[in-house]
C-alpha positions as CSV (number, residue, x, y, z in Angstrom):
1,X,0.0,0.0,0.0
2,X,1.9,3.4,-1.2
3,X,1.3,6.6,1.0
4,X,-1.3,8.3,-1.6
5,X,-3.4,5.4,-0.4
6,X,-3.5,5.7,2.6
7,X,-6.8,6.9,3.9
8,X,-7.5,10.1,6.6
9,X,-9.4,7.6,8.8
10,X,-5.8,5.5,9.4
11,X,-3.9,8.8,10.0
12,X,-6.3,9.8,12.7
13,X,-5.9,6.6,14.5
14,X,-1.8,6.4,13.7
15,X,-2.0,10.4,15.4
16,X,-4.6,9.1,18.3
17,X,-1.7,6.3,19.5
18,X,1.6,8.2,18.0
19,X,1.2,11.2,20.0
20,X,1.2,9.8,23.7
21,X,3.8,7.3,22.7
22,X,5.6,10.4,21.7
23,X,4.7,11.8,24.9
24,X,5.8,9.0,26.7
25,X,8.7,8.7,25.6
26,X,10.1,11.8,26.5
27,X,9.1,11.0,29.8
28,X,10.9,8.1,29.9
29,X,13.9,10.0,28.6
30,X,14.7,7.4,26.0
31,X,14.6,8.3,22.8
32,X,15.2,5.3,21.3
33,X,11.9,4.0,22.0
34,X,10.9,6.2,19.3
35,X,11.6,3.4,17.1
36,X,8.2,1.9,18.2
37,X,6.5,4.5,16.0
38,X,7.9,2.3,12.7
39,X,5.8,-0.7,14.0
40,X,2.5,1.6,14.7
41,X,2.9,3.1,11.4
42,X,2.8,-0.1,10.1
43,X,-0.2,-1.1,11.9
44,X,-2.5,1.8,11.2
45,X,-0.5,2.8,8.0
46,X,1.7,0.8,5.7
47,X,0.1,-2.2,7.1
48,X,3.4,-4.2,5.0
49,X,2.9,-7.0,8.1
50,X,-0.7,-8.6,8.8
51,X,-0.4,-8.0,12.1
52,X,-4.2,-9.3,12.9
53,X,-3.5,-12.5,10.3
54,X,-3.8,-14.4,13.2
55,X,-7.3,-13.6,14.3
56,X,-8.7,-14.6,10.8
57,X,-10.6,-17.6,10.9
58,X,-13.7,-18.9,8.3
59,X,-15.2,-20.4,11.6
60,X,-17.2,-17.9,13.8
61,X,-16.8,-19.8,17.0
62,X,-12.6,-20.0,16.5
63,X,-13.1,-16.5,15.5
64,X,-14.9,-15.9,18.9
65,X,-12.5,-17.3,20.6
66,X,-9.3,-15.3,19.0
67,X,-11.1,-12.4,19.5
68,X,-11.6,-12.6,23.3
69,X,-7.9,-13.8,23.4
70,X,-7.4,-10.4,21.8
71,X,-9.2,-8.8,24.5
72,X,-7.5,-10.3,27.1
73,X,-3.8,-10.1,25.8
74,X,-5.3,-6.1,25.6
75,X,-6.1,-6.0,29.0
76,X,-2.8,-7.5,30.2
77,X,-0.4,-5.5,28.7
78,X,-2.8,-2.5,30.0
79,X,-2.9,-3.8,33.7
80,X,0.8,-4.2,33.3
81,X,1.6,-0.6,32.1
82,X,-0.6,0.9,34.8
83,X,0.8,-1.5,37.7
84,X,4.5,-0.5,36.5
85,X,4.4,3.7,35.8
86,X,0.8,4.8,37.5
87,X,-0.3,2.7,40.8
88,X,-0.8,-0.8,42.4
89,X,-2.8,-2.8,44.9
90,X,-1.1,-3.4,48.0
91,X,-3.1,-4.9,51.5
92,X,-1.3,-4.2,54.4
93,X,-0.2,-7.8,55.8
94,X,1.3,-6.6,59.5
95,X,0.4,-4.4,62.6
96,X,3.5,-2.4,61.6
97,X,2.0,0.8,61.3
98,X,-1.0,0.7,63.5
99,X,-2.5,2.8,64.7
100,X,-2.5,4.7,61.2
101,X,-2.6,1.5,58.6
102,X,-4.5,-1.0,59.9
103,X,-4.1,-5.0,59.0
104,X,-7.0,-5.6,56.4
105,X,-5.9,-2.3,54.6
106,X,-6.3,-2.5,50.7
107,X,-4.3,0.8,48.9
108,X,-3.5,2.0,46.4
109,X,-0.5,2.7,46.2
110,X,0.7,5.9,44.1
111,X,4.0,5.0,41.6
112,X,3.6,8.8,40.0
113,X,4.1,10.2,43.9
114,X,8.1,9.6,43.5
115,X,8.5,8.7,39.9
116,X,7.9,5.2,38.8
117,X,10.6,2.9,38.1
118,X,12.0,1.3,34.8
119,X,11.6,-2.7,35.7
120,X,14.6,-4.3,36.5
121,X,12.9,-7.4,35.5
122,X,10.5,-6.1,32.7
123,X,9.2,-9.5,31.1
124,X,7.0,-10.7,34.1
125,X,3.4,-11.6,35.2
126,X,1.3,-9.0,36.4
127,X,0.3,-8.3,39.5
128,X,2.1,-11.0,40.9
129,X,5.2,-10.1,42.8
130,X,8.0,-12.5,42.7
131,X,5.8,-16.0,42.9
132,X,3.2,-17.4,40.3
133,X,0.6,-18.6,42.8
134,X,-0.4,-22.8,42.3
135,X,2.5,-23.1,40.0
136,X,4.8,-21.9,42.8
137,X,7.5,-20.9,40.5
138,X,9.1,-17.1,39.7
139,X,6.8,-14.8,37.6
140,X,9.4,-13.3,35.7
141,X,12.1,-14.1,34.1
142,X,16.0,-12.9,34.3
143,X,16.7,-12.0,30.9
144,X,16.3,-8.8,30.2
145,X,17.4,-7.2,32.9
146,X,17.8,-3.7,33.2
147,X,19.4,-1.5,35.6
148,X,18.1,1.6,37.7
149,X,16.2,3.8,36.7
150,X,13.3,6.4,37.6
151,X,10.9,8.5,35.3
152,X,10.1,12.0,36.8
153,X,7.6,12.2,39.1
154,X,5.1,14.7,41.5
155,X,7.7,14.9,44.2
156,X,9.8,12.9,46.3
157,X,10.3,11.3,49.7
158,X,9.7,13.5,52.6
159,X,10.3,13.0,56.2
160,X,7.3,11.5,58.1
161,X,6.1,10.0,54.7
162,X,4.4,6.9,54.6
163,X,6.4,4.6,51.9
164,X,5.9,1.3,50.2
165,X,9.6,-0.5,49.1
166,X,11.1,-3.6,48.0
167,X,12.6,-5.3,51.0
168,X,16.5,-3.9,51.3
169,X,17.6,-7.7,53.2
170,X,15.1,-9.8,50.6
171,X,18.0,-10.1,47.7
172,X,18.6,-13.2,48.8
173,X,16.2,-15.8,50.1
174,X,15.9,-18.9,51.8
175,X,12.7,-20.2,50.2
176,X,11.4,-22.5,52.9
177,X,11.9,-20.0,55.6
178,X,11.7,-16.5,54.3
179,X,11.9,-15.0,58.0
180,X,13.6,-13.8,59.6
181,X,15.3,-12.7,56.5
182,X,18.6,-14.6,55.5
183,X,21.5,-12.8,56.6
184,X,20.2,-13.5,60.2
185,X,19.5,-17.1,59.6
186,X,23.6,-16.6,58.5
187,X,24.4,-14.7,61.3
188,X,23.0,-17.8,63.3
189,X,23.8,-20.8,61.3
190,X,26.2,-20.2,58.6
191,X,25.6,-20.2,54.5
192,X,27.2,-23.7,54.1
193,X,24.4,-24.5,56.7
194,X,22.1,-23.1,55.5
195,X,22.3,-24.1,51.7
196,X,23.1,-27.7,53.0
197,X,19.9,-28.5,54.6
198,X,17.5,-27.6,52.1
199,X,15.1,-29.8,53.5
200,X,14.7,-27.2,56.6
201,X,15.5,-23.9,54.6
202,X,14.9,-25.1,50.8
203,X,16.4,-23.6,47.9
204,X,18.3,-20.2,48.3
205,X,17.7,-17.8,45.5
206,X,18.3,-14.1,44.2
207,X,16.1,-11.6,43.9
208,X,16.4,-8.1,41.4
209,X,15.0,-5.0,43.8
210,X,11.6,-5.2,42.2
211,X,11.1,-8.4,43.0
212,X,11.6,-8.2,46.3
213,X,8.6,-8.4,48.8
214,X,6.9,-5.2,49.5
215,X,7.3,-3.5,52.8
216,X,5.5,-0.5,54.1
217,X,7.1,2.2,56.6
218,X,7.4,5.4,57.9
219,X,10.3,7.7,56.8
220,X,11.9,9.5,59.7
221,X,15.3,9.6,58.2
222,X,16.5,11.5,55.5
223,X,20.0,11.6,53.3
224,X,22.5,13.0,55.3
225,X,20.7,13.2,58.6
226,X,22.1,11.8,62.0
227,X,19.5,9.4,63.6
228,X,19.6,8.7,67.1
229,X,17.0,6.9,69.4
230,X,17.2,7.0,73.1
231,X,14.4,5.7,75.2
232,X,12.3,5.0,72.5
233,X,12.2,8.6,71.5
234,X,14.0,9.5,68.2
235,X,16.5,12.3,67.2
236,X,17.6,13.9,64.0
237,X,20.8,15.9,64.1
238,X,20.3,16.1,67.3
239,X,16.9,17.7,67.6
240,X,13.9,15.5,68.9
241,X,11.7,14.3,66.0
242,X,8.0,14.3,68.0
243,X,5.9,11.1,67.7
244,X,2.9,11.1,65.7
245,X,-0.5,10.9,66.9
246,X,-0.8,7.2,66.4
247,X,2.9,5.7,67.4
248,X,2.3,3.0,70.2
249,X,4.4,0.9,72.1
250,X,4.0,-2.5,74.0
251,X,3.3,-2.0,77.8
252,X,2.3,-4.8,80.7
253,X,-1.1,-3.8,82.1
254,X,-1.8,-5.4,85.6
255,X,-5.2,-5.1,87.2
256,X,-6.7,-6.0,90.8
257,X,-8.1,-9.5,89.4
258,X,-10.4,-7.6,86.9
259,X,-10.5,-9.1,83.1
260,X,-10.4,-6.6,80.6
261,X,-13.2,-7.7,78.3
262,X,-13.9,-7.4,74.7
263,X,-15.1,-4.1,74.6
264,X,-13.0,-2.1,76.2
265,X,-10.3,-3.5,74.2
266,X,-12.0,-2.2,70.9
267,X,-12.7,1.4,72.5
268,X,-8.7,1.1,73.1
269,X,-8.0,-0.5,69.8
270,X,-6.2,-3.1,70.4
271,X,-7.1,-6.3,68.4
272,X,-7.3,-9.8,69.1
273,X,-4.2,-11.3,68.4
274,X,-2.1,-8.1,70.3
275,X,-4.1,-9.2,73.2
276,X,-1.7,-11.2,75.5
277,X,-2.6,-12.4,78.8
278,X,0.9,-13.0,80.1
279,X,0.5,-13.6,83.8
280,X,-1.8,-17.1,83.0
281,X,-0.3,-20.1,83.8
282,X,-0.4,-21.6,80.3
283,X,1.5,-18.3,79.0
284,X,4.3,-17.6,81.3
285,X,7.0,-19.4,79.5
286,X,10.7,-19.3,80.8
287,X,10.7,-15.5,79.3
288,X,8.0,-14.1,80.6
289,X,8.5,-15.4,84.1
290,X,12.0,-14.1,83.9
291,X,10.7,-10.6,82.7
292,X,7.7,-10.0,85.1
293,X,9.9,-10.1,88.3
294,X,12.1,-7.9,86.6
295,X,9.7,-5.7,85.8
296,X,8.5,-5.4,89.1
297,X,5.4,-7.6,88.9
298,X,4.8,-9.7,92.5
299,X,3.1,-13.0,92.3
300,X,0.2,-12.9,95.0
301,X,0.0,-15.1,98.4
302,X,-1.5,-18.5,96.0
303,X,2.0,-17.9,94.3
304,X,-0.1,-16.8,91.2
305,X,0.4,-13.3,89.2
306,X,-2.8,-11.0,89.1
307,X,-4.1,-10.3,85.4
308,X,-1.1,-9.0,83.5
309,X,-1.8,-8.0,79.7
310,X,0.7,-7.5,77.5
311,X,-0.5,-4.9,75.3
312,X,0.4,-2.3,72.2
313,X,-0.9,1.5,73.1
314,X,-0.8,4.6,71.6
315,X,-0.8,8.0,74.0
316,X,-4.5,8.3,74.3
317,X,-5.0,4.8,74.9
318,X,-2.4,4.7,77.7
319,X,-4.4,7.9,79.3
320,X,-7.2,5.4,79.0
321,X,-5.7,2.2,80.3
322,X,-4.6,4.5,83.7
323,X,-8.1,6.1,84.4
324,X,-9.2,2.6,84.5
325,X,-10.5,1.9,88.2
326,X,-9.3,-1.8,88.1
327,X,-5.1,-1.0,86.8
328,X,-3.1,-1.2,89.4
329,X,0.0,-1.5,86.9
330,X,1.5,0.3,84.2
331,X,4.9,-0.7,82.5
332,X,6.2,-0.2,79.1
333,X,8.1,-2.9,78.1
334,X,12.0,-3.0,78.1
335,X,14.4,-3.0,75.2
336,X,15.8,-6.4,76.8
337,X,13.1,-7.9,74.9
338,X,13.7,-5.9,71.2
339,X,16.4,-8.9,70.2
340,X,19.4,-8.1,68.1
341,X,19.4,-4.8,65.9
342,X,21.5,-4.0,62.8
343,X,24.2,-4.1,61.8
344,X,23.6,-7.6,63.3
345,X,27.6,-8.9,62.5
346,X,28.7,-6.3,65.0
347,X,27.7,-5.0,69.0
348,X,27.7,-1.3,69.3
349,X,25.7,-1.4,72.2
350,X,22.9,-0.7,70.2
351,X,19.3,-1.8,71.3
352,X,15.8,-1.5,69.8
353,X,15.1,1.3,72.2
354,X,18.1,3.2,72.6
355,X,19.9,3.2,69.3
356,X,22.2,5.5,67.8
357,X,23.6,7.5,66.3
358,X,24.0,6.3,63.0
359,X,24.3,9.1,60.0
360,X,22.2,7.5,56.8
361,X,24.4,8.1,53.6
362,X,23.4,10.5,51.0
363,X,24.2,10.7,47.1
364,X,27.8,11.7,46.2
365,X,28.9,12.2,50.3
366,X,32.5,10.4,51.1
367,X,33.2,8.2,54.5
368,X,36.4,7.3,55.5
369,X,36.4,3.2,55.5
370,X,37.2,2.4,59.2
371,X,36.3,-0.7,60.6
372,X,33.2,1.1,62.5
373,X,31.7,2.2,59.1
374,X,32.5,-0.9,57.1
375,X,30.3,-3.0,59.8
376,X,27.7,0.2,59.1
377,X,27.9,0.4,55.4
378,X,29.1,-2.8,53.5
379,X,26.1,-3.8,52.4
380,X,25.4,-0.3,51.2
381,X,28.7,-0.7,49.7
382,X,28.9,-4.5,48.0
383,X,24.6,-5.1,47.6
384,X,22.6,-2.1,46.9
385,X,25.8,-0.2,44.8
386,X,26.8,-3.5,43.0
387,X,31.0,-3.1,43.8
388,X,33.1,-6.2,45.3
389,X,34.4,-6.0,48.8
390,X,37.3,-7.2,50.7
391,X,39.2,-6.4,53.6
392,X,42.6,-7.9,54.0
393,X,44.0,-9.2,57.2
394,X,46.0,-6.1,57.8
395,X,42.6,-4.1,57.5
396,X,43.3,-2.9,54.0
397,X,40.2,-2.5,51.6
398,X,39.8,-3.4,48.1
399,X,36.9,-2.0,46.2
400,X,36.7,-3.5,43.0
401,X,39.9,-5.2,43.0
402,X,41.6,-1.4,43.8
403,X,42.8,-0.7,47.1
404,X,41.1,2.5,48.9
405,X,40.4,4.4,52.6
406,X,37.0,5.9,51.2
407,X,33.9,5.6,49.7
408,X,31.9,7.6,47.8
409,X,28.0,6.5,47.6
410,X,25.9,6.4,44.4
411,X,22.4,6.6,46.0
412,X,20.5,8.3,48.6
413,X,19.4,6.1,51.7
414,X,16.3,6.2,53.8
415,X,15.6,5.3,57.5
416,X,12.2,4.0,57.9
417,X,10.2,2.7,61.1
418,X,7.1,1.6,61.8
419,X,4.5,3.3,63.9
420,X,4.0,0.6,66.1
421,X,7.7,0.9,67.3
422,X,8.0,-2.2,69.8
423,X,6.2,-4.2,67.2
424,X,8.0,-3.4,64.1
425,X,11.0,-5.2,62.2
426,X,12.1,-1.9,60.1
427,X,15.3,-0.1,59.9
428,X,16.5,-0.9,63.3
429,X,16.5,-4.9,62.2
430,X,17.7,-4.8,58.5
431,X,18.9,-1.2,58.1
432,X,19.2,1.4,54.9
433,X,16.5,1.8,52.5
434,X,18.3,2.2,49.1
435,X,16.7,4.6,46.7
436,X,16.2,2.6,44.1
437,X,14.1,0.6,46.3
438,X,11.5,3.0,46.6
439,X,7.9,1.7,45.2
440,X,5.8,4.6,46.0
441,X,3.2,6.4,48.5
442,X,-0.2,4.6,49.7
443,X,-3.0,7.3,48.6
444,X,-5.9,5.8,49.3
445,X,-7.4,3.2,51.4
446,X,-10.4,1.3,48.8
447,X,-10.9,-1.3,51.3
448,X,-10.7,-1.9,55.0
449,X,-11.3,-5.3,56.5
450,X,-11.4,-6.1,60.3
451,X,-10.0,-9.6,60.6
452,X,-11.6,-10.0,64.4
453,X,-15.3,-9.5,62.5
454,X,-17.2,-11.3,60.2
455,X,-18.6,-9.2,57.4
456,X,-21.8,-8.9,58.5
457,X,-20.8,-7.5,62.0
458,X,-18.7,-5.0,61.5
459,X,-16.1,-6.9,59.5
460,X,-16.1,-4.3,57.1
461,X,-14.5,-0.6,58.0
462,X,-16.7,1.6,56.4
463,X,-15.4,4.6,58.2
464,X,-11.8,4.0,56.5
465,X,-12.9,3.2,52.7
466,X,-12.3,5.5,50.2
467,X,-10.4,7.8,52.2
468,X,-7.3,9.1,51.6
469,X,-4.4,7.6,53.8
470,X,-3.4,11.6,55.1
471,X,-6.5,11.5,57.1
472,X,-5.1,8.8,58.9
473,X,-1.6,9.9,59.3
């Protein structure tokens, strides 16, 4: 077909597609994508390959059938494009972020808020993270892979942001026991262990950043700042960073005998499985019966504890829980019980609750490559910027096979934590927050489920759907 045949109907139709592919392009800031305009000419212009040859059949009911295939492959590349550069599903899993995401949360979850990311692994099933489910195998595939990369979007992380990311410590994975994550099952075991007894841990793979699981956290620390925690309350650069509204920690409730009952726990918010009756008999395990003396709990004169709850609380609930006429104990719960905080390989003294001060790393800032900061940083150093690490046994350092006293990082870093700070395996567990891990900001809130309901009895949140997340923040 010359171009003098070439009707105004197929040019409209050729401009209706070319121009946001033009327009998309630019965004992308690759220009040879631009090439894709040869194959829509073709389509709505020279038409030189049948591109729809294969939907031609002399039988309607084959011809049915191609033609819903049609829609479908449609409606998958679609999906895909809008679940890689505009937004995707994500239910919150965890009581991380309680009080202000709740577990049953379905958001959406804005990709434009921070600029979406090229896929590392763009030849993949949608809407499916790492894992095809029944088939239980890898929904994507390694070839092609492509490096970092972000389009330009409406702004970019802020402090006290809500963020959703790809898992920093999820690169590599122990299959059969994906938590904790696998450089602690190292840290205890070893990796000979560990990829020995694959009956216990299965098969240890890699994963590219974007198919790593999702995690969602607050930002408290920026590039460049100085984070320090002490007594559960957090600094930056030295000046107090002031809880939000709905930060709660774990605290052990005693009462004169009294058992808190169902309703009071729902005016406090505190859900069914955060309710912990530690003082029964059939609870108090080796560590709780260690921890209540030391608390300063006193078993009665039967040689039985009085009704001690172990219990998640946010300010206002606290105020609540000590106006109650049957408390005759209050006490948050010690850091002894927080467990081992990053960098794991390495003591600093460091706990859950007083931690600190670590300064995150920032885009083109140098550190000088002491033994303190290469326990801090050598993951930033070997796994999120891609170089090879070793230290000799005179303390020398080799960075990619050259021998050096500094570093200079490639990428911002982030310090996130979760609102529900005794109950939250965030920054202080796994550390840094690379930036090319970022996924985007939860918007909205379409759906809220209350697992401790059934549907029709209050199951459903209807106060919480189709609002935007800030309200809750």
């Amino acid at each position: 077909m010359g171009l003098k045949k070439i009707e105004k109907r197929q040019w409209i139709n050729f401009s209706i597609w070319a121009v946001p592919y033009i327009l998309f392009t630019a965004w992308m800031g690759n220009w040879w994508l631009l090439l894709g305009l040869i194959v829509l000419a073709d389509i709505y212009l020279t038409k030189f390959i049948p591109w729809g040859g294969w939907k031609k059949s002399d039988n309607p009911k084959v011809q049915n059938v191609l033609n819903w295939i049609d829609d479908i492959l449609f409606a998958l590349v679609a999906v895909y494009l809008i679940n890689i550069f505009v937004f995707q599903n994500y239910q919150i899993p965890s009581s991380s972020l309680e009080k202000t995401l709740l577990v049953g949360d379905y958001l959406f979850v804005s990709k434009l808020s921070y600029g979406p990311r090229v896929p590392n692994t763009p030849v993949s099933f949608p809407l499916v993270q790492n894992t095809l489910p029944i088939l239980n195998c890898k929904s994507y595939t390694d070839w092609p892979a492509w490096g970092y990369k972000r389009v330009k979007g409406l702004g970019h992380v802020k402090r006290n942001d809500i963020v959703v990311f790809n898992f920093p410590a999820g690169d590599t994975v122990a299959l059969n026991m994906p938590n904790p994550d696998y450089y602690r099952l190292v840290h205890y075991s070893s990796h000979e262990a560990i990829r020995l007894n694959k009956a216990e841990f299965g098969d240890v793979i890699y994963r590219p950043v974007d198919k790593r699981e999702n995690y969602v956290k607050r930002c408290v620390g920026m590039p460049g700042d100085s984070l320090r925690i002490i007594d559960n309350q957090v600094y930056i650069n030295g000046q107090i960073l002031p809880d939000r509204k709905n930060v709660q920690y774990v605290y052990y409730v005693e009462t004169d005998g009294t058992i808190i009952k169902d309703d009071m726990f729902r005016r406090l918010k505190v859900s069914v499985e955060d309710r912990k009756l530690v003082s029964e008999r059939t609870q108090l395990t080796d560590s709780y019966n260690q921890t209540l003396p030391y608390l300063g709990f006193s078993k009665k004169s039967d040689g039985y504890y009085n009704p001690i709850y172990r219990i998640p609380l946010t300010a206002e609930a606290l105020e609540m829980v000590r106006k109650m006429p049957s408390v005759r104990k209050v006490v948050i719960e010690p850091d002894m019980i927080g467990g081992d905080v990053y960098p794991i390989e390495r003591d600093f003294g460091w706990t859950r609750d007083n931690y600190g001060p670590i300064w995150i790393p920032e885009r083109g800032a140098t550190i000088r490559l002491d033994e303190k900061n290469l326990a801090l940083y050598h993951r930033c150093i070997r796994n999120y910027e891609n170089n090879t690490l070793e230290v000799g046994a005179d303390g020398s350092v080799r960075i990619n096979g050259e021998t050096t006293d500094s570093y200079t990082f490639k990428y911002d870093y982030y310090w996130m934590m979760g609102d529900n700070r005794h109950c939250s395996a965030d920054s202080r567990s796994w550390g840094f927050v690379p930036e090319d891990h970022i996924v985007g900001k939860p918007i909205l809130i379409w759906l809220s489920l209350d697992k401790d309901r059934n549907l029709f009895n209050g199951g459903i949140r209807w106060n919480r759907i189709f609002r935007r997340v800030e309200a809750f923040n």
